[in-house]
C-alpha positions, -999 to +999 in steps of 0.1 A: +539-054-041+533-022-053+497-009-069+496+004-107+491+038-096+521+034-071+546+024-100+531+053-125+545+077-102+579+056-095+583+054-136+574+089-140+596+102-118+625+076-127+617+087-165+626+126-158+657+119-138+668+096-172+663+126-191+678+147-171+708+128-170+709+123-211+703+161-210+736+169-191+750+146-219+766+121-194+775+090-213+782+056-205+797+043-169+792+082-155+758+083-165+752+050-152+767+060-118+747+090-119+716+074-125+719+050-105+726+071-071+697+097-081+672+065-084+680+058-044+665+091-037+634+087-061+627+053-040+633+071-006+607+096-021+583+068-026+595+053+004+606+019-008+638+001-018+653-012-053+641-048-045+605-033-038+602-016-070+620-043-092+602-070-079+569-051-086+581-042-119+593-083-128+556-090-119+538-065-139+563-068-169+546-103-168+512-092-176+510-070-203+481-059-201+494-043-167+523-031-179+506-012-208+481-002-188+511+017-164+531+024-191+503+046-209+498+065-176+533+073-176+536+083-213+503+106-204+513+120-178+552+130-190+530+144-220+510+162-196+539+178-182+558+187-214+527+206-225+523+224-194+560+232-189+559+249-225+526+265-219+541+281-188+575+288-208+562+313-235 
């Protein structure tokens, strides 16, 4: 199973590519085909597969105190990133 601080960076990373996606306004089956190929390469980047990473998830979405507990990471750190990407953009 993956640790908390393993699946913050999984669902931040999974989180941008969703935007980015919604961004490039792809819509329905594209933007599910699209997603779904990009999310292969953020597992190879964490080195793990699908089942890995849903399994993990399945179990923490059990326990919410877990789940809030990664989701809050992930909301601070995507926060984090939005401030520093517009500091850096003016």
């Amino acid at each position: 199973m993956l640790t908390k601080g393993e699946m913050i960076n999984i669902l931040v990373d999974l989180h941008v590519l969703e935007q980015s996606i919604a961004y490039r306004s792809y819509t329905g089956d594209s933007a599910l085909r699209i997603y779904n190929e990009a999310a292969k390469e953020v597992y190879r980047k964490h080195a793990i597969d699908s089942l890995s990473f849903h399994t993990s998830y399945d179990h923490y979405l059990k326990n919410f105190a877990h789940m809030n507990e990664i989701y809050s990471a992930v909301v601070d750190t995507l926060s984090y990133r939005e401030a520093l990407a517009r500091s850096t953009s003016k």
